[in-house]
Structures are given as C-alpha cells and as structure tokens.
C-alpha positions, 0 to 999 in steps of 0.5 A: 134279508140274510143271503140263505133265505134270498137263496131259498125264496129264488128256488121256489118262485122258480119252481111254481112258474115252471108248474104253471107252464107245464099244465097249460101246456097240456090243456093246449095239446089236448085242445089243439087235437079234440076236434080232429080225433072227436069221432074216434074218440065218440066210437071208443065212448059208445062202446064204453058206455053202451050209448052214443054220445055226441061230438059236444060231450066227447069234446068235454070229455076229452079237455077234462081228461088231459086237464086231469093228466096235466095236473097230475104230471105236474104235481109229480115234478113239482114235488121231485123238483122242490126236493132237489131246490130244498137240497141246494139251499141247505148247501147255500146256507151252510156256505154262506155261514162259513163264509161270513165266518172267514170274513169276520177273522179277515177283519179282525185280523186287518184291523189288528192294531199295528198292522196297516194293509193296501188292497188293491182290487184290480189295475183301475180301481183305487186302493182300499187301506185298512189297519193302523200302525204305531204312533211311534213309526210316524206314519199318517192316518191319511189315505193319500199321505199314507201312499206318499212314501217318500214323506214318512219312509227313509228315502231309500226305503222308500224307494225300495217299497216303490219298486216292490209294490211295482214288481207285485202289480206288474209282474205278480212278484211277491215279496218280503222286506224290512223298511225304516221309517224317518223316526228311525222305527222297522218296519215289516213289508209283505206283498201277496197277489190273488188273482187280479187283486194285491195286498201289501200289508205293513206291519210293526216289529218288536222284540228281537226281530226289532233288534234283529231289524235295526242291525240289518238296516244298520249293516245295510247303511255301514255298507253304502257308506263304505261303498260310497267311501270306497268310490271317493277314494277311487276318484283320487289319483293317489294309492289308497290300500286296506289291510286285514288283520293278518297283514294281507290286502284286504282292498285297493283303489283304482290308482293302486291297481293302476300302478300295479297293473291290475284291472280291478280291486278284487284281482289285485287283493287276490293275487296279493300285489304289493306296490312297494318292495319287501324292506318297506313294507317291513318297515311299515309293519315295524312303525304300526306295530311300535307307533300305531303309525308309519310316515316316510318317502319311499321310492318304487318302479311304476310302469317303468319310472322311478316315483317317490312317494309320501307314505302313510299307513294307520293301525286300526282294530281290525286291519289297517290303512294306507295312502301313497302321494307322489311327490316326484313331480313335487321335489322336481318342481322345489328344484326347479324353484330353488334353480330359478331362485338362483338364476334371479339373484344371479340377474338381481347381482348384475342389475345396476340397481342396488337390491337388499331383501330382508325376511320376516325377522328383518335379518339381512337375506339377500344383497347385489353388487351394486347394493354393496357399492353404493353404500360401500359397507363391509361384506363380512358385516353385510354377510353376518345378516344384520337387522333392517334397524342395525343397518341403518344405523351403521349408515347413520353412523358412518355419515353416509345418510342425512342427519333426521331431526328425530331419527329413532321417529324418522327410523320407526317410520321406514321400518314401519314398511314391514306392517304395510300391505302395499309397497312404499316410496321414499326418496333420501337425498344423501349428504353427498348431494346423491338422491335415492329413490327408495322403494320398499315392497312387502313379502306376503310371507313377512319381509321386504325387499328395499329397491335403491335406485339412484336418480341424481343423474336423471335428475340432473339430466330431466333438469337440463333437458327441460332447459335446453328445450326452454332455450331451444324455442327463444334461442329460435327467436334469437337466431342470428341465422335467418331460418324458413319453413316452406310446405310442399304447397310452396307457403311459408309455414315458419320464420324468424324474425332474422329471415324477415329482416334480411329479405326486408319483408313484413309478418303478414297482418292478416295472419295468411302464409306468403306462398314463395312466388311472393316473397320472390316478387317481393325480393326482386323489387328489392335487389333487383334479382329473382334469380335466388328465389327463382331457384329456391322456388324450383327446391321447394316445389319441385317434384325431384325423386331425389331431395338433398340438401343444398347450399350456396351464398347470394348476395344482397347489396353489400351482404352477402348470405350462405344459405342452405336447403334441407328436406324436411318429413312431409314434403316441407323444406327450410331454408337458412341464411346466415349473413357471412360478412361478419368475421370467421370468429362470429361465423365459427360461434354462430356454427358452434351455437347451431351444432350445440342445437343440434345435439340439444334437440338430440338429447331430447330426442333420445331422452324422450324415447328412452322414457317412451321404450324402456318404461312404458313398453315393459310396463305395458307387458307387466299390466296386459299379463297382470290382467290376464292373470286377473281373468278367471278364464287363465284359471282360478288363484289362490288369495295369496296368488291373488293379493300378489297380482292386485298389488303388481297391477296397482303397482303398474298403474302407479309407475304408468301414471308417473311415466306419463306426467313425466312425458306431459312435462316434457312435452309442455317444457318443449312447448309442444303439447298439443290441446284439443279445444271444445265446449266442455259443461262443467257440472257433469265433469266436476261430479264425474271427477269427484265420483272417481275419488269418492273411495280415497275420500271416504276412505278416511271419513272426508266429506267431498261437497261439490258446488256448481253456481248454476251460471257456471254453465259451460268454457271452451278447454281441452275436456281430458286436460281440464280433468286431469287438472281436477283431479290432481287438485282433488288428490292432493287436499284428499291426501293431506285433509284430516280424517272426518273432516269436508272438502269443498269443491265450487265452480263459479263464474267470474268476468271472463271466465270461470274459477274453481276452488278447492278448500280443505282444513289440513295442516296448510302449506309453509310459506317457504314451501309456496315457491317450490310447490309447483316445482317438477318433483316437489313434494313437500311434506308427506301426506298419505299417499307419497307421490312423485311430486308431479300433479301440482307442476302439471296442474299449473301447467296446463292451467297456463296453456288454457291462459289461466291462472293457478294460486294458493291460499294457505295456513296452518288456522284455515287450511288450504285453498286453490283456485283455478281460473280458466278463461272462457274461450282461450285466445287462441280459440277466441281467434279462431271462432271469430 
C-alpha cells in the first residue's frame, strides 16, 4: 500500500472512534440527570402542551432530546474534523512524492558506475556499501575484502584512509583526499557525516584531474624518499651539503652543522656557513664547472683542531652535491703503521734468525743481517731486489747449496710456496755439513717471507744430550762408587749394584725396600761395627732444621770408604761410597767421571727447560690470543683478518705438537717417562682415532676401513700413549696413500696380546731408508704433509715402553704395512696385578 493512502485510511478511522465517543457520551449525561430533574421537567411539558404528563413519558422525552443534541453536536465535529484530516493528507501526499523523488536520484546517482560509497548508519550497525568502482583500480567486490584497505590500497594510502575514516566517525571531521591503489590508479576519497550517520564515497579520476592526481602522488613519493635519503645521510658522521643552482647551501646534515656549530640544517643554510675557507671552495667551483666534479684533501679548523678531509663535490642540473670523510685519524694511523713497520725490521735486523721477505712478484723486499751472513752474498746484489729463482741460483752457483738431481724440478717445487695457502717447511742440509730449517709463509696480498733457521748446533746438542741421558742410566749400574737412596721413612729406595757388593748385602728377592736398621744389623755382623750406619741411620731419619751435606771415611776390613750425605727434595737422603784404597789416579778419574755426570745431568736439565720456557711459554700466548682473536665477542674480522688467525692458530698447533714430541723423546731417552696403565677397550679407540683423521682422509678420496676382530676385546696400556701411537701411524699412511685409494686399519688378537695393522698402497719404503725410518727426525721421502720426522721414533718408542714390538712390511708392488703388537698386560703390570 503506497505511504499517502496509509496516511488517509489512519485520518479517518481516527475521526468515526472520536464521533462514537462524543455521542455516547450525551446519552449518558442525560440519563444520568433524568431521574433527578423528571418533575421540573414534567411541569415545564404540562404547560407546554396544555396536559399533564407522567414521570415515564418525561423520561422518554428527555433521553430523545439529547440523543437528538448528541447526534446533532457530533455531525458538527465530524464534518469540521474530516476537513482538516483531508488538509493534511494532501500535505502527506505531496511529501511523500518528493521524497521518493529525491531517493530515486540518491540511488542513481550511488550506483553511478565508478563510484563506490560506505554509509555507516550509527556506531553499532555494520556499514552499508553500494557502487562499484573500475576493474582497473583493483578493488574487490567483496564487502569485507572491500573495508581491507591494506589488501588493494598502496600502504600508505592505506594508512592515510584509516585515520580519515576515524577522524570522520570520531570527531565528525569531513575530509577530501586522493589515494592510490596498489595497480597504481588514483583515487578520490570524500567523507561527510549527517547526524549520527557517515559516508565515504571512493570515486575514480580521469582526465586531467588523473594526471593531475598521479603527479601529486608522485611529488608526495619523491619528497619521503628525499626525506628518508635525507635521515640516512643524517646518520653518517661525514659532512654531507646540497647546493642550489646558485651556489648557495640549499641543505646540510647533522655532522655539517655539528662541525660548523649550528643546531640544525635550516640555521646553517640560512645563515650560509661554509665548512671550508674561500680558496677551497674556489677551487671546488673551478673543478665543477671545468670537470663536472671535484676530488681533493682539504684541511679546515673544526671545534678548534685541525682535520684534513677528503672532499668530493658532483655537478648535477639543478645544484650540486658534497661529501667530507676525515681521514685525519686515517693518515695518523698509515703513520703509525709505517713506524711500527719500521720498528719490526729494525727487530727483524737484530734477530739471529736469517729473515728474507720477497713481495708479490718475488722481487727480493726485505732482508736481516743474519740472512746476509749466513749466505754471505754481496749486498749491492742483495740490495738491487733480486727475484726468488735468481737467488737461488746465485746460491747454486757459488756452491753454497746442494747439487739436486733435477734442480730446475727441485727449484719449481720451493717457489711453488708462493701458490700455497698454508705455510711451508723444508729443511736443506747444506754442503758444509750445515742443516737449515726453511720455512716459507705466504702473504695474503702475494709474496712470502722465507724463515732460515740454522738447526746444525741443536742438532748436534739433541744428539749428545739423548746420549748423555742414555749413558747416564748405564753409567749408574756401572758406577764404581757405591750409591744409596734412603726415603725419610728410613727404606732404601735406590742402589747399585757397588753399594751392594761393599757392604756384602743381597737384592732382596721379595722385592721389599730394606729399612736402614737392617741393613745396620746386617753390616754389624759383618765387620763387627755399627758404629757407621748407627750415625748414618741418625742423617737419615733424623729431624734436624738444618740438613747438609756430610762426608768422612769408614773402614771395612782391609778397605777403606769415603762416603758422603747429601739431602735430597722430599726428605729423601743418598749415601755414596767410594772405595779410596785404589791409587789417587783412579780416585782423580773416578771424580772427574762424576763431575762430567754432573754437568751432564746439568746440560739436561737446562736444555729441557729452555724447550719448556722459551718454546712452549711464547707459544701459549700466541694460541690464547689467537683464540681470543677467534671469539666473536673480541669483535667481528674481515675474511682476510680471519684467514690470517686460522693460519696463526694452525701454525701454533703445528709447532705445539712438535714442542711436545721433542720433550716425549726426551723424556723417554732419559728413561723417565712415566705410563699411566688401565684397561683400555680397543674398538671405541680405533674408531675414535680414525674419526679424528677422517677430514685428512677424505681430503684426498681415501678410504679408511677400520676392522676389529670381535675377540680383540680390551689390554692393559696407557689409553693416551696408545692413541697417540694410532694416530701417528694413521697420519703417516694418510700423507703418503695415493688419492682414491683404501686404508686398512685391523686389530687382532694374538698369543699373548693383541696386533694392529695399518696397510696402505703408497709408493713403500727404500730398503735403505728401513734402518733410519725410526730415527728422531728422519723423514724420509716427502709426502703430503712435511713433518718434523718425529711421529714413527715416537711410535716405536712408546710401543717398546708397553713391551712391544714395531715392524715394517713394505715395497714399491704391495704398498706398506705396519704392525704393532702390544702385550696383554705389560710385565710390569702383570707383577703388580699378581
């Protein structure tokens, strides 16, 4: 039903229920009065009508005369009020009409194509969307991906529309903006309110107010990204400078105006500030106007010191640009380097060590005094820079090195250190019986510095020392002087067999110590006089402050005895006897003897310290601050810092290594290396060693086959001795086992023990070179890795302290093959255990 006739049909019912009431509300008042007015009224009628009339008839009378004046008064409003009703549904008609006029244009004009509007009627009901915009601008159809702005706006239009569309809600804040869609198209935005209610209507551009659209968007995007450009330049510590067409500051960043005392960029353009004085910034101009450019040092006051600057300044079309770096600090610290350069050829110059540094094109840079002595060349020929290859052949040629089978082969293979990465090792023994350890370590940025230590004297020194402490031992044994060790407790702890044989005693068979009283009653016995041992049991066991040495003669029969007390570390006491009744030229000989012992042991002790102090001590240092270097929480290196510490640590472990099996030989030649004997399971110590050489032996594409019989079960052997003897063996067959090739590596049990086997299928072993392979230092031919010649000596070594036993099965056809065999229980052990 159309609204106008729901108007009129509401008028009219209205009008007959207010008729209805208005008549029975007469009837009503009149009869509610009849009965008390009947008389009055009959007396008026009879006079009237000229006859009485009774009660009943007035009564009647009177209900039908205000029925009639009911009826009457309200066909009167009745017609009045339809009149007015009639009045006011014309109005209600005629604005219904324009109102379903206006909504019509509404919706036309709300579903106008390119054109999308959000209505939002109040706070709590949801949005009503209508229109549709361009395909091209990317918007979805959808009501909820439609309110997404973030999903077809670019973000920060996005962002903008957000905070519009909440001003307009919030705060009834119309607005009037241009958006941009991700596709890249504009987009009008306009938001209006109406009371409680708001609109946002999107609508497409086109024409010139597109174009007009995309430039705005486009200037709005230049300006953050000059602004952000501006920020970055804000957070260097270099002066940064715009300048306008004209030549003036056009804009600066913090360090300019930091250096030229302003707070900010706009007080430093407006006042016009120049960080450098008037010639250069003539001279500036003059390069931009000639070059389009200008590069050059520049030196300026700034906050009262004096910096010097690199400067570059770029022509562009409509100003230009510039950039300052301090390099003050820079040129200070090339200073610095070049001084400590300096100082370490000047300590490279004193060193007894030959040095030679050779650069990148192998040209002769740098040598020491004791380079030019121990070859002995000429120093203008030194001094003209001669190349690596030229050098040695001036050694060649004046005698002073070895003549090489193939020499151009040999020369090719020592210069081949300049391709390396890692240094190198050689040792040259030198025609004049000489032998020079020869290092060569690599440059990073090309070159090498050749190290020539000359080792003939340490050679020759570890020589006699390992045979003075060989002789030392048997030369005990032998000792023509009676010698005896007694603890604090009193027990003899050492003897000779001399000490024996003067006093007439016996090795106990039981293997107990003999406390001094015995050997007191003993003596007594014998000579008849305890009196000696009475006052040697007194030295011994005595609690005097003060302990020194002593000496006197006794006698025993017809020989007489010169002994002698010395205190020794740990309350311990030795007594020697020598037997004087022999003629002064044998007692002179026996004295020179022990004092030759005794600078022997000396020289041991000394030699065994300087190893201990002078290498191992530096080189502690050199590996913990290698490792400190390492740990990124020192700070972060660059690959080339970092490639430099790899090859010092590596270098140090190296030399470590080294350090350590020389003191291992020294110890085991002094026949005082002590093993620390248990129950050692092979197989997890076999697979633990080959796991730790597994990156040298895949390296070269070699197999490693580990094989442990499953009765090989478990010996008794110092487990740390017995690795380090697998895995020199292991290192040896991985140097010298051709690439692509297998390596066995078998435990079997045998008799008494137990054999290991290390096969490879390298080029074997010269006869000639079996005798010497165990040697100290022995090298043999090269392999992969140069080594000291140690690992082989050691191995044999420590295989003879376990009552073992160590050999070689080797040829160019098979290969080689070594075998270690270890006892089940050492002897030594076995003793104990029972």
């Amino acid at each position: 039903m159309p609204d106008s006739e729901r108007v009129v049909g509401l008028g009219e019912r209205s009008g007959r229920v207010g008729c209805l009431a208005a008549l029975w509300s007469s009837v009503a008042l009149l009869g509610s009065v009849a009965p008390a007015r009947a008389q009055g009224l009959g007396s008026v009628f009879e006079q009237l009508l000229g006859q009485p009339l009774g009660t009943p008839e007035v009564v009647q009378f009177a209900l039908f005369a205000g029925a009639m004046t009911a009826a009457l008064a309200s066909a009167l409003w009745l017609i009045r009020e339809r009149g007015r009703i009639a009045r006011q549904n014309e109005t209600l008609r005629a604005r219904v009409v324009t109102l379903n006029a206006r909504i019509g244009k509404l919706e036309a004009l709300a579903t106008t194509e390119g054109q999308r509007a959000i209505i939002w009627e109040n706070r709590n009901q949801k949005p009503v969307i209508v229109g549709k915009l361009d395909e091209q601008t990317g918007a979805p159809e959808g009501h909820a991906d439609f309110l997404a702005f973030g999903r077809w706006l670019e973000p920060r239009s996005a962002a903008r529309v957000d905070h519009l569309v909440a001003e307009l809600r919030d705060e009834a804040r119309p607005f009037s903006d241009t958006i941009e869609t991700r596709h890249g198209v504009p987009l009008e935005i306009v938001g209006r309110t109406n009371g409680s209610s708001a609109v946002v209507r999107f609508a497409n551009l086109s024409g010139e107010r597109a174009s007009h659209a995309r430039l705005a968007l486009e200037h709005n995007r230049v300006v953050e990204t000059l602004e952000t450009l501006q920020e970055l330049l804000n957070t260097l510590e270099a002066p940064v400078w715009l300048r306008g067409s004209d030549g003036m500051l056009a804009w600066v960043n913090r360090a300019y105006c930091e250096a030229t005392g302003h707070a900010g960029s706009a007080e430093a353009v407006q006042e016009g500030t120049e960080l450098f004085g008037s010639q250069a910034l003539h001279n500036m101009a003059v390069g931009r106007q000639n070059n389009g450019s200008y590069k050059a040092s520049v030196s300026t006051v700034v906050n009262g010191d004096r910096l010097v600057f690199d400067v570059a300044e770029a022509e562009g079309p409509f100003g230009s640009a510039g950039l300052a770096i301090d390099k003050t600090e820079y040129d200070a610290m090339r200073t610095e380097l070049n001084k400590t350069i300096s100082s370490h050829e000047e300590t490279l110059d004193k060193l007894t060590t030959a040095v030679a540094m050779f650069d990148e094109n192998a040209k002769l840079r740098f040598y020491n005094q004791a380079f030019q002595k121990m070859w002995g060349l000429d120093q203008a020929f030194l001094e003209s820079g001669p190349d690596n290859a030229i050098f040695l052949d001036r050694l060649r040629a004046e005698g002073k090195l070895a003549e090489q089978p193939e020499w151009r082969r040999w020369k090719d293979e020592i210069l081949s250190a300049y391709r390396a990465v890692e240094s190198q090792e050689d040792w040259w023994h030198l025609p004049d019986g000489q032998t020079i350890r020869v290092v060569a370590n690599p440059h990073p940025k090309g070159g090498l510095t050749w190290v020539f230590e000359n080792l003939t004297e340490r050679i020759d020194l570890e020589s006699r020392y390992n045979t003075l402490m060989r002789v030392q031992g048997e030369t005990l044994d032998h000792l023509a002087e009676g010698v005896a060790v007694f603890g604090a407790d009193g027990r003899l702890q050492l003897s000779n067999p001399a000490f024996l044989r003067f006093w007439g005693l016996e090795e106990p068979a039981d293997g107990k110590e003999m406390h001094i009283s015995e050997i007191a009653q003993a003596c007594e016995t014998r000579i008849g006089d305890s009196e000696p041992w009475s006052y040697f049991a007194g030295a011994v066991t005595g609690f005097a402050d003060d302990r020194d040495n002593e000496a006197g003669r006794c006698a025993i029969g017809d020989t007489i005895l010169s002994w002698m007390i010395a205190p020794l570390p740990n309350g311990q006491t030795m007594i020697t006897f020598v037997d004087v009744t022999a003629s002064d030229q044998v007692e002179r000989a026996l004295r020179d003897r022990n004092e030759a012992l005794e600078r022997t042991a000396h020289l041991r002790s000394r030699f065994i310290q300087h190893v201990s102090y002078e290498l191992r001590t530096p080189l502690t240092n050199i590996s913990g601050f290698t490792a400190l270097l390492q740990d990124s929480a020192t700070g972060p290196l660059n690959p080339k810092q970092k490639d430099y510490v790899d090859h010092i640590a590596s270098s140090s472990d190296a030399l470590m290594l080294i350090v350590d099996d020389i003191l291992d030989l020294a110890t085991i030649d002094a026949g005082i290396m002590e093993l620390d004997f248990s129950e050692v399971e092979l197989e997890p110590v076999m697979r633990e060693v080959a796991a730790g050489l597994g990156p040298r032996f895949s390296e070269h594409g070699i197999d490693l086959v580990v094989r442990v019989a499953p009765d090989a079960g478990s010996i008794y052997a110092d487990a740390a001795r017995l690795r380090q003897v697998m895995f020199n063996v292991l290192a040896n067959a991985a140097d010298f086992a051709p690439e692509g090739s297998t390596v066995s590596f078998t435990c079997e049990r045998e008799q008494d023990g137990v054999v290991f086997k290390v096969r490879d299928r390298g080029p074997g072993i010269p006869p000639e070179a079996m005798e010497e392979i165990f040697n100290p230092f022995e090298t043999g031919k090269p392999g992969r890795r140069r080594g000291a010649g140690l690992g082989l000596s050691l191995v044999k070594s420590f295989v003879s302290l376990h009552d073992g036993e160590v050999s070689i099965d080797s040829s160019p056809e098979r290969g080689t093959e070594v075998f270690l065999r270890f006892p089940q229980v050492p002897p030594g052990v076995r003793v104990a255990a029972e």
